[in-house]
Each structure stands twice: as C-alpha cells, then as structure tokens.
N, C-alpha and C positions, 0 to 999 in steps of 0.2 A: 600433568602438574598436580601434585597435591598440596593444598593450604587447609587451615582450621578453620571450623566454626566458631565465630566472635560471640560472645550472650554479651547482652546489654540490659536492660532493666523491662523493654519492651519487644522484645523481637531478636532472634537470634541475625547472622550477616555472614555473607563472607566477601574480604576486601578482595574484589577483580583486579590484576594489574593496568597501567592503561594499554601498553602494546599491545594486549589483549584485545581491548575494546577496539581499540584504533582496527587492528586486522581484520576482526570480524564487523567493522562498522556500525557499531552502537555505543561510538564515542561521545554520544547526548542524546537527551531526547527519550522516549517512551519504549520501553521494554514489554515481552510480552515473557510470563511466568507461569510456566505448569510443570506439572508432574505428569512421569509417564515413562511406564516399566520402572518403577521405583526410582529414579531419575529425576533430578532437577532439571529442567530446558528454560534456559533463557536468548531468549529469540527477537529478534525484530517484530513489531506488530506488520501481518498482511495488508496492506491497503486494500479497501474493499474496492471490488469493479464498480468502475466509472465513478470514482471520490471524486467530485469537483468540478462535473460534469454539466450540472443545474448552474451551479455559481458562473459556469466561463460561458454558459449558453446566453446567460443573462448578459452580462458584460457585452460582450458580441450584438445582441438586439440592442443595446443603447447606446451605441456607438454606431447603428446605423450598419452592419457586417452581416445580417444575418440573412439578407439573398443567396440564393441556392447557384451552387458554383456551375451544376451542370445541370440547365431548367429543363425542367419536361418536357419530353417532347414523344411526340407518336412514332410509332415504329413500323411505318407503310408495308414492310417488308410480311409483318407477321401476318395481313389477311390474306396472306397466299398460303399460310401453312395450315396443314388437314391435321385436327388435333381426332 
C-alpha cells in the first residue's frame, strides 16, 4: 500500500487505515517506533519478562494464597545415590 506523508506545523504523519491496525492489533494503545534499514517499523511494544510479577505476588500474600503448593519435602531416595 502506498499513502503520503501529511506536514503539519509540528511533525510530519501518515494517516494508518483502521483494518490495518485492527489486523495487525494495534487498534489502541502504546506503539513502539523505530528506524531500521532505512525503514520506518511500527510495532507493538515487547512486554518486559515477568511485567506484573511483584504486583500479583503481592496480591496473593494479602489474601492469605501465598503457601507453597507442593511444601518441601526430603527426598529419602537421594542418600542412596554415589555422586
């Protein structure tokens, strides 16, 4: 598909259509913008490993959830193994 570049008084633009956005799911919400190979890429921002991780671990401790599902326990088996 090719469209024009829009100049405004601040920044130049180019208007995306929505099916566009809609297919590629960046129908709202935080884009990510770079350059590379001479290229414009507009992207989804990466969610970093483990976003949200602290906030749900928390939650879970004050509600009283945060006992360990499968408690420690000894493994009789391993003083028989010759390491």
């Amino acid at each position: 598909m090719k469209t024009v570049i829009r100049k405004t008084v601040d920044a130049d633009g180019v208007l995306i259509p929505r099916p566009i956005l809609v297919q590629s799911g960046m129908d709202g919400g935080e884009v990510e913008l770079i350059v590379e190979d001479e290229s414009i890429v507009l992207r989804k921002p990466q969610q970093t490993v483990r976003a949200g991780w602290a906030q749900a671990s928390q939650a879970l401790a004050q509600t009283g959830e945060d006992q360990l599902v499968w408690p420690e326990f000894a493994n009789e088996a391993d003083k028989e193994i010759e390491w």
